[in-house]
N, C-alpha and C positions, 0 to 999 in steps of 0.2 A: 933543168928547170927546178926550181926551190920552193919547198912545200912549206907552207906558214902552218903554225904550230899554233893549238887552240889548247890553252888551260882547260882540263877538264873540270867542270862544275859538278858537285855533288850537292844535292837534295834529299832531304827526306822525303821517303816515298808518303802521301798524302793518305792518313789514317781514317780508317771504316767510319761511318756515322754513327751515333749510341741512339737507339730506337727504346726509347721508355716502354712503350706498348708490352713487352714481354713482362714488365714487374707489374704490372696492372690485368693482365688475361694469360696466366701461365698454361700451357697445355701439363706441361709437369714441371715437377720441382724434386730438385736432388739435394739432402739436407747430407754434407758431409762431414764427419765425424758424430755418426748418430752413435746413439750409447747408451745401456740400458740403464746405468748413474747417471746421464743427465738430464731427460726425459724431454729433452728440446724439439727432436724427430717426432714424437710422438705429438710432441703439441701440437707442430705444427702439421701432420697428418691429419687429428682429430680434427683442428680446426675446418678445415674441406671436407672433411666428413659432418661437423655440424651445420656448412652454410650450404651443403649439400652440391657441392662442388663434382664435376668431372674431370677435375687437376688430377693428374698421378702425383705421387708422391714416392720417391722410393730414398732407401736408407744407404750410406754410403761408410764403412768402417772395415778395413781388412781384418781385425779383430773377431769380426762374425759374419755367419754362411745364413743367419738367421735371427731377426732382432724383430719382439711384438707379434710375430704371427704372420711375419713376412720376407722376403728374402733382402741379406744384406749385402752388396757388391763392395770390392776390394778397392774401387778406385770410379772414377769419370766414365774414364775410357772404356770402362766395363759393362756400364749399363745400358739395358737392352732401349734405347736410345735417347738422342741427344734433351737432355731438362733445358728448356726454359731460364730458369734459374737456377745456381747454386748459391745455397747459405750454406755460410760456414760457423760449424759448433762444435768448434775447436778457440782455444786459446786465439784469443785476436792480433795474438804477435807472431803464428804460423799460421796467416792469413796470407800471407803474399803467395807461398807454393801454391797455396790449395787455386787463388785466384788463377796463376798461371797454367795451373790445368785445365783447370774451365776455360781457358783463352784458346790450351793447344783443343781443346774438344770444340772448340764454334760457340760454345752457352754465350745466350747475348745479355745475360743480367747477373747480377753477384749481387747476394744480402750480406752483411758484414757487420752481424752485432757486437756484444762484446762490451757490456758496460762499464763503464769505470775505468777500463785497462787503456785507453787511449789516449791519459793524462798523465800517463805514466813515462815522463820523458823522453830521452833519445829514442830508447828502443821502440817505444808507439809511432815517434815521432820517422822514424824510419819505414817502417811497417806499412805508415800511410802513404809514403812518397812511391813504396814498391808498389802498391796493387794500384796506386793512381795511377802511373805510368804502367804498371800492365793494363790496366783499364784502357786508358786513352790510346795506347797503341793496339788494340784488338775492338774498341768501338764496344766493349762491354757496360751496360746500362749497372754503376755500382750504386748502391746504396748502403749507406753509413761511412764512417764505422759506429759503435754506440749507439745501433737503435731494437728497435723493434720488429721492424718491419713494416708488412703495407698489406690494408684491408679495402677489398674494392667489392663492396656490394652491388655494383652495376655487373661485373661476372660470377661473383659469388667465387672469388677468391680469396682467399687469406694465406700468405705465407709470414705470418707472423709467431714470436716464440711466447707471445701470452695466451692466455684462454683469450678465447671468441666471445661475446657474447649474442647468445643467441636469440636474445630477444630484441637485439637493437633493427630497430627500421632503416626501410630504404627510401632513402628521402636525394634532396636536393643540395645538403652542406657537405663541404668537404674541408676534411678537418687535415692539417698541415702543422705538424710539433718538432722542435729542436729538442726535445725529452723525450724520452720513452715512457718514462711514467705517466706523464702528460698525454700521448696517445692513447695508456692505460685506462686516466680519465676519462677522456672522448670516446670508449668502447665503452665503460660500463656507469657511462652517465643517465642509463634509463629506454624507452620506451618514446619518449616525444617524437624529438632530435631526429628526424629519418637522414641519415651520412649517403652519400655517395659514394666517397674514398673515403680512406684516415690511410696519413704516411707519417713516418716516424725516419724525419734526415737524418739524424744525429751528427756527426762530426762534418760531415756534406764533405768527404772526399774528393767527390767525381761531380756529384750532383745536389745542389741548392735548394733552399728554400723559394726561388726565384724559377728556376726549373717547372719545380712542382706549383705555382702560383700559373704560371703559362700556362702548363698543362689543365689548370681549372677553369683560365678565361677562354680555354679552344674549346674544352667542353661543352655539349648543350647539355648534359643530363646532371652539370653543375651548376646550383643558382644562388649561392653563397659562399663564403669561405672563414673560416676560425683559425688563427692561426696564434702559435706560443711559440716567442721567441727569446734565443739569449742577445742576439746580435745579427748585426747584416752583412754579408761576403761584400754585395754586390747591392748597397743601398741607392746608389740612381737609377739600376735597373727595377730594385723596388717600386720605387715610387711612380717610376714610368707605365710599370706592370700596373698598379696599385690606382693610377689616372685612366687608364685604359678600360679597368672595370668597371670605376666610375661611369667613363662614358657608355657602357654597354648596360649598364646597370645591374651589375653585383656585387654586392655587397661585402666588403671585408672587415674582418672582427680582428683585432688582437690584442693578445695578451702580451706588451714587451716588461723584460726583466732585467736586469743586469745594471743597475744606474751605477756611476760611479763621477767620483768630484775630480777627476787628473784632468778634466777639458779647464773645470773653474779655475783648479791650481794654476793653471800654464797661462792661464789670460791675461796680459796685462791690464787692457782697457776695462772700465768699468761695467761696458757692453757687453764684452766678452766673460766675465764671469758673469753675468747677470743672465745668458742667455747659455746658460751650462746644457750638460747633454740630454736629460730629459726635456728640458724644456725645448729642444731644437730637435728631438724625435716629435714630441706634440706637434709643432709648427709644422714638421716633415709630414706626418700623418694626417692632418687635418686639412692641410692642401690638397691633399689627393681622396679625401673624401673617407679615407681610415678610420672604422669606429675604434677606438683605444678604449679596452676596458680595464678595470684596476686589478682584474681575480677571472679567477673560472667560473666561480658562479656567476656574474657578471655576463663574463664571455657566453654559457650557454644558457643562458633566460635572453638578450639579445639575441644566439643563432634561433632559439623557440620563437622568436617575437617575428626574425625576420621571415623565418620559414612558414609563420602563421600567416602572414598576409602572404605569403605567394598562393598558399593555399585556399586559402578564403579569397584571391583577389582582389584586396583591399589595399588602405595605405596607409600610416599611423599621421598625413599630412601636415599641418602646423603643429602637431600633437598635443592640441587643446584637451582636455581630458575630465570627465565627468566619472567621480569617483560616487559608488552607494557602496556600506557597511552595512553589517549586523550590528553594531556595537558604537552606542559613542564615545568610549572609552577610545576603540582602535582607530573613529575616524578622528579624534584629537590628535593620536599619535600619527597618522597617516600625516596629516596638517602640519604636523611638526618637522617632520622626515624630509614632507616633498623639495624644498629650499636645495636642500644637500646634493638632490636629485636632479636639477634642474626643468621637473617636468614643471606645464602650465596646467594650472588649477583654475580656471577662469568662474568667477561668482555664477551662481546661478541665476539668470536673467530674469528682469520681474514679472513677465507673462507666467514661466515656468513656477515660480514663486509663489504667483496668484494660481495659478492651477492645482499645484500640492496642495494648497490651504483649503481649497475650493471641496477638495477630494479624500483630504488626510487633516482635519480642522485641527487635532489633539498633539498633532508633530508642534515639539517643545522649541525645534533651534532648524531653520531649513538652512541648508551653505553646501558647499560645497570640500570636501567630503560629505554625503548626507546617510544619517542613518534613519530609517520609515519603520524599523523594526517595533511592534507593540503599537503601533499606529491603527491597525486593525490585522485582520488575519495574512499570513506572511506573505501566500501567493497573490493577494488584492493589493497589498501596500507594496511590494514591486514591482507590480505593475505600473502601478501608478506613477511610483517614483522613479523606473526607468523610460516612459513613455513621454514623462515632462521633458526630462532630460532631452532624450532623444530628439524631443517634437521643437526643440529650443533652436536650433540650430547654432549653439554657443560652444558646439562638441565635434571631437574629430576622434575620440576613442571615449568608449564608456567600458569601466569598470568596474565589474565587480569583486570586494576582497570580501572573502570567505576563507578560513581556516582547513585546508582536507580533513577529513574525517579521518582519524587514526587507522587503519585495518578496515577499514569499511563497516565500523559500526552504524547497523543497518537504519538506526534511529536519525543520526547524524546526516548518514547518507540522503534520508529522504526531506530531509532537511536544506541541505545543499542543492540538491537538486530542483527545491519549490523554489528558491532563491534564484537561481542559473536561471530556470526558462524563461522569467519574462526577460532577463537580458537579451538572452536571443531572439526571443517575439518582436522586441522596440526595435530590434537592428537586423531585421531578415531584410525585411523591404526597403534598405537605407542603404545602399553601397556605401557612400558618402564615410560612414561612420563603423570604426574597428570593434568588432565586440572582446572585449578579455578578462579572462579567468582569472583570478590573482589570488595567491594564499599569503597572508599575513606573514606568516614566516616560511622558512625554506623546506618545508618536508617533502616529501614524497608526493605524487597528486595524488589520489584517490581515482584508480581505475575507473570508476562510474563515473566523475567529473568528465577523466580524458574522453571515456568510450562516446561519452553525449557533446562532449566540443566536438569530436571528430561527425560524428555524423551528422553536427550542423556547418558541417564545409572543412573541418576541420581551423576551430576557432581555438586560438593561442589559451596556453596553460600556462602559465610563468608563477613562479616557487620566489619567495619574497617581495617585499612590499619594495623595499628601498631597490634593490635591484630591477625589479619590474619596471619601477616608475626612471627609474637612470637606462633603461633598457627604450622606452617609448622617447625619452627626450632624445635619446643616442641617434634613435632611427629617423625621429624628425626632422634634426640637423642633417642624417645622409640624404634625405628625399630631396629639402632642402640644397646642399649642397650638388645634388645629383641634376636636379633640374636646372641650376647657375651653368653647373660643365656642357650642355649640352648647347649654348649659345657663347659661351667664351673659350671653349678648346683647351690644350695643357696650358700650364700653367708658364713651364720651359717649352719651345721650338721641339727640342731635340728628345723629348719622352716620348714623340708618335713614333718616328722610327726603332726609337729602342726599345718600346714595347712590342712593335712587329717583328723585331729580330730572335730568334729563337736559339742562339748561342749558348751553349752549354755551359755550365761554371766552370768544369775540367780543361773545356777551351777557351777560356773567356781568357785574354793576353792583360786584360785590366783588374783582373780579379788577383786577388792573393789566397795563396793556397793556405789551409788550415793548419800545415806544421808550419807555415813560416812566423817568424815575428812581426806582430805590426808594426805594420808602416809606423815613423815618426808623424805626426797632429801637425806640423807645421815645419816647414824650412826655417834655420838661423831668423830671426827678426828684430828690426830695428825701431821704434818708437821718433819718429819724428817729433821735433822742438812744436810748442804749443805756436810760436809765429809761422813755423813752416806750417803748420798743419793746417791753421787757417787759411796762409795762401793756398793750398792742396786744395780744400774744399772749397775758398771761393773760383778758383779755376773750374772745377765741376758744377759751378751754376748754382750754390749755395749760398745764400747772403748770410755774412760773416760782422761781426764785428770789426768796427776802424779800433787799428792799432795803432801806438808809435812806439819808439824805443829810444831808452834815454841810457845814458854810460853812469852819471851822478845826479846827486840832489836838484843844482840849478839847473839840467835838462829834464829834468822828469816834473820844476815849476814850469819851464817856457813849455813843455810837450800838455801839461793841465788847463794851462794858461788857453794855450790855442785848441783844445778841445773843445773847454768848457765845462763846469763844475754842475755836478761832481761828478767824481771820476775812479777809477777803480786800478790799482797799481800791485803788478804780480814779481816773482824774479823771473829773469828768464836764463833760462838755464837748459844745455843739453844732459838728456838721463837723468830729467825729471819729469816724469809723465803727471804724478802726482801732486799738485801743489799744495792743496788747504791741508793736508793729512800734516805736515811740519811748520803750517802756519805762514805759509810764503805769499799771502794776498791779503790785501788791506782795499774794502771796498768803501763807500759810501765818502769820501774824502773832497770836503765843501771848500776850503779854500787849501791858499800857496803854505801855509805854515803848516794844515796838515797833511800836505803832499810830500813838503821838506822832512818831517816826522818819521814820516812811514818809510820816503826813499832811504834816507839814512839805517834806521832798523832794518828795512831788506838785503842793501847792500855789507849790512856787519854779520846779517845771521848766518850761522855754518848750513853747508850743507851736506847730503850726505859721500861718501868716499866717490861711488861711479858716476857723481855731477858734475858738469864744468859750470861753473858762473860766465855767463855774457851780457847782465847789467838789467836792464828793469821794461816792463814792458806797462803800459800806460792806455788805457781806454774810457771811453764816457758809458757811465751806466746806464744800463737800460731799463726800462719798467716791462714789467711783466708777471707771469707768470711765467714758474722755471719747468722744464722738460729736460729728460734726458732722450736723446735720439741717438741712434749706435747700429752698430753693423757687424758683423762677425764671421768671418767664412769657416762652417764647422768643415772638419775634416771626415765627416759620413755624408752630410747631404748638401754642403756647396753653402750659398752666403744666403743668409737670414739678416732682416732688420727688424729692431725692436724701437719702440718706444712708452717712456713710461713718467710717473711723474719725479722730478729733478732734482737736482742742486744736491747739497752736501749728503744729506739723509736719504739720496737715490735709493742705494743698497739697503739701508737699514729700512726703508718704505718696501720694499721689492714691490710696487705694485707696476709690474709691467705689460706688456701685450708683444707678439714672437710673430712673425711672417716667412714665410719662404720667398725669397727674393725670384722675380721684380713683384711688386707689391703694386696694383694697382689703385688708383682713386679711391674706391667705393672701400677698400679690403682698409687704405689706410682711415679710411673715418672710422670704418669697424672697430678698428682696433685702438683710436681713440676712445670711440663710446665701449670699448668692452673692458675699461679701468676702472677696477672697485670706485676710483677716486677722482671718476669722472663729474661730479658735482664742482670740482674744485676748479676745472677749467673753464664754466663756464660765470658769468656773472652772479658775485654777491654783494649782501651789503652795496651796492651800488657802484661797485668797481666792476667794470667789464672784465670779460673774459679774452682769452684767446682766441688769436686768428682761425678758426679750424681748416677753413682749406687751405693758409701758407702751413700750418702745419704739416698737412695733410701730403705736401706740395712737397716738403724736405723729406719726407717718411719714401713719398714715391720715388724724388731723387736719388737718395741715398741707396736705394736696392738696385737701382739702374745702375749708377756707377761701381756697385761691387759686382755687378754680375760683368760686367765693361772691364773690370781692373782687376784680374786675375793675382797682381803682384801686392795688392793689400788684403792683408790678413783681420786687420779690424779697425775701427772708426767709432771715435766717441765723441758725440758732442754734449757737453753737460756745463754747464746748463745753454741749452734754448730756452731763450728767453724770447717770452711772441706775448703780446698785447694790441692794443688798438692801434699803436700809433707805427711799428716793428713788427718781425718775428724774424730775429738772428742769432747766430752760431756763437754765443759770448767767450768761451772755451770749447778748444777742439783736441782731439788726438786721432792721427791716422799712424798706424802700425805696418810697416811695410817686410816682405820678403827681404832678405840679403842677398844681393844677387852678386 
């Protein structure tokens, strides 16, 4: 009998889980290559010793039997039992041994600072691939390389290598930095700010920004999130992450950085550079509810503002805003500012108006900003002028700006403080309505300000004026945005599941690891002929412009002829995306002799080397108003559609409006009406405007079909031309993959 022979299969055997928890609650921590030149063990000992930690911490350098006042072990394997974590403070390019011993010891987490040195070509670039794959094969939780580390004031750990600050609160935000310095900031940015965690990724090895964003929406004792970034590993699961909190309602803050023009350079279409990479991170961000701020201060007067109403139980809601000063000097400048700011200043309504006057006869100018100062005595005329306000119901946040008293000069102080209480008086018994502290400029608050906000509920303090008020509109937009997600759901199908997935970055098979090189922005692409493009887009249910095509002069009269004058006559030409830029289109052409004119001159002028000539393309003008409409599949966050106002001077107008594709109905009128240069679409001088909902109608098409057509890379239609009587594709470009 004959025995059938089975290829043996081999597998890898199925690698341990990496449990975060150890870098967030260490029982102990082994700092190895501690050393009395570099005082990094030490920091991070002290550290646990100021937040009053029950972490051990022990020292790890064969070099010494005793370092600080404590004993120093030879190696891992040595110490009288297994750490939690090891960070390593040694050279960051003999990080891979040290990691692999913490792997043969069990340790389930590795810190792996090391500034600077991990942009130091091959040999960083080696370095990382080692301790990632010792990571991922032993299930070790790494962090970095190039950071800080990580401070969790919910256990009162820090295994971080900078000072602690010990006076920072325990609060609800949790602060999340691609910088270490940047974390630096977020520790010793004050007294407000109560953190929950602060992690410091840096090069994100093993473990993401994305990671750590999960870890904040599983948390309950997280109720906000600030984050500083240079770039995204793993930007769909962003946004998925970044929709998910929306829906739960947490708020995310960021600071992104990095812009850079190689998306504009590469784009053929005029969409395509128009909707270059900042602007298609806004789009990205702003769909999923991301407050985007321009700075750090920004970033934390918003994390103060958002952690004020969780505190107070309040809501900054349409963030209508009723500003009083001391000064009319500041509230002119306040009045000036607010625009920049996007907050809402709403006039002071005339009950409110007749009751100042009623109350305060000698007040010179009543508005909004109002300043009551010298009106009569200071705590009577705030009263009055915060209780109108208040009583008005024309307000959703009253503010008051007041400058901190330098040092707590005691004169000042008692000053600020007659001013503060009627704020809080008019808006104890108002849920409805935000009360907020606001200093003209950015200093420091004044201890007596915080200590009396906090123990009327703890009511927000926010350090300049411009920022404050960008800080209030910021959050109005998320409340705003946050109540819209809770009746229309993601944006894309597929962010629910992938925010419930908790896959690692070190596992994640879609993810590109951090020494690789980036991916290439697009596969080979071809630029379809401006005829094919519009058959392209009238197939996809866009109404296009009638074409014809003539070879000479007498076919381009009989192709006029049979339209009907006038008529507007282009070359056609393949690998030429661009026509008016060399002068290839002759519009407005009322009869046969000036069609004969033009066809002739088109058909003699050069063009350039990578063109072929295929003869003349021939259509009837349309009336309208011109639009450009376009599409672009970024290479971070998938196809966006813009639209904006049109025709030759598109670019040189830049005034456009950016969506994350599909775009619905409501988003596309939005984004109509959110164009500086939205006057111009609709009726002047007695000429109608445009259609707005066929508009509206191609804006939503067009995001459908790129989310539908994986193999185009962008879509330009310029000019749309939409009036009373149309609204069609007059020129189009679709840009396809080479497949």
């Amino acid at each position: 009998m004959s025995e059938t022979l089975v290829p043996a299969v081999t597998t890898e055997p199925e690698r341990p889980a990496i449990d975060l928890r150890p870098l967030f609650a260490p029982r102990s921590v082994a700092v190895v290559g501690a050393s009395a030149r570099g005082g990094i063990a030490r920091t991070v000992r002290d550290n646990f010793r100021t937040m009053s930690s029950d972490t051990r911490c022990h020292f790890v350098n064969p070099r010494y039997d005793e370092l600080d006042g404590q004993p120093c072990y030879p190696s891992i394997a040595a110490l009288p039992e297994r750490p939690d974590i090891v960070l390593v403070a040694v050279n960051p390019l003999r990080a891979a041994g040290i990691v692999a011993d913490a792997a043969a010891a069990g340790v389930p987490a590795v810190i792996v600072p090391g500034g600077g040195v991990v942009e130091g070509g091959a040999a960083a670039a080696q370095m990382q691939r080692e301790i990632r794959e010792i990571a991922l094969r032993h299930g070790i939780a790494l962090l970095g390389p190039n950071c800080m580390g990580i401070v969790d004031l919910t256990t009162n750990a820090a295994t971080y290598i900078g000072d602690v600050n010990p006076w920072l609160p325990r609060g609800g935000v949790m602060g999340i930095a691609q910088s270490g310095s940047v974390t630096d900031a977020f520790l010793h940015s004050g007294n407000r700010i109560g953190f929950s965690r602060i992690v410091g990724c840096g090069t994100e090895a093993v473990l993401d920004t994305c990671d750590f964003l999960a870890y904040a929406i599983d948390d309950p004792q997280t109720e906000a999130v600030i984050l500083f970034l240079e770039g995204f590993k793993r930007p769909e699961r962003f946004l998925a992450l970044a929709d998910r909190a929306l829906e739960i309602g947490k708020p995310i803050l960021v600071v992104k950085v990095g812009a850079s023009r190689q998306a504009q350079a590469a784009a053929i279409a005029h969409s395509g550079s128009m909707a270059g990479e900042e602007r298609a991170t806004d789009a990205a961000l702003a769909a999923t509810g991301v407050i985007r701020c321009s700075d750090l201060d920004e970033l934390l007067e918003t994390a103060e503002l958002v952690a004020g109403c969780r505190r107070t139980d309040r809501r900054v809601g349409r963030g209508r805003t009723g500003v009083v000063t001391v000064s009319t000097g500041e509230a002119s400048l306040i009045a000036d500012q607010a625009p920049r700011t996007g907050i809402d200043l709403p006039d002071v309504p005339d009950a409110a108006r007749a009751a100042l006057l009623a109350d305060l006869p000698t007040l010179g100018y009543i508005g909004n900003p109002l300043d009551p100062w010298g009106s009569t005595d200071p705590a009577t005329a705030y009263a009055i002028a915060f209780e109108a306000f208040a009583a008005s119901g024309a307000y959703d946040v009253l503010a008051l700006v007041h400058d901190f008293p330098y040092r707590s000069l005691p004169s000042e102080v008692e000053t600020a403080l007659t001013v503060m209480e009627p704020l809080l008086a008019s808006t104890a018994d108002r849920p409805g309505i935000l009360p907020v502290v606001i200093s003209l400029t950015s200093g420091e608050p004044t201890v007596e300000l915080v200590d009396r906000a906090r123990a009327a509920g703890g009511v927000p303090v926010l350090r300049g004026a411009v920022e404050a008020f960008t800080a209030i509109a910021s959050v109005a937009r998320w409340e705003d945005r946050q109540a819209r997600r809770q009746t229309t759901g993601p944006l894309r199908p597929e962010w629910a599941s992938l925010a419930a997935d908790r896959t690692l970055y070190g596992r994640d098979t879609s993810a590109i690891p951090p020494f690789e090189p980036p991916r290439a922005d697009q596969l080979p692409a071809t630029a379809l002929p401006e005829l094919e493009s519009l058959a392209w887009l009238a197939a996809a249910g866009l109404s296009v412009v009638h074409v014809d095509r003539a070879s000479n002069p007498d076919e381009a009269v009989d192709r006029a002829d049979a339209i009907g004058y006038p008529v507007v006559i282009k070359i056609d030409a393949i690998g030429l995306p661009h026509k008016t830029e060399i002068g290839a289109v002759r519009v407005g052409l009322r009869d046969a002799a000036q069609v004969r004119l033009a066809a002739e001159a088109l058909l003699a002028q050069p063009l350039p080397a990578e063109a072929t000539r295929r003869g003349l393309l021939i259509s009837p003008m349309v009336a309208g108003r011109e639009l450009i409409v376009g599409a672009r599949r970024d290479p971070s966050f998938g196809p966006l559609v813009l639209v904006g106002l049109g025709g030759i001077l598109a670019e040189a107008i830049d005034d456009v409006a950016i969506r994350l594709a599909p775009v619905s109905p409501d988003e596309a009128e939005a984004m109509l009406g959110g164009l500086r240069g939205r006057r111009i679409l609709g009726s002047l001088r007695g000429e109608p405007g445009i259609d707005r909902a066929a508009v509206a109608d191609v804006i939503v098409r067009l995001g459908q079909v790129m989310v539908a057509s994986p193999d185009v890379i962008e879509i330009d239609i310029n000019p749309l031309i939409s009036g009373p009587a149309a609204t069609a594709a007059v020129d189009g470009l679709v840009v396809q993959v080479i497949r």
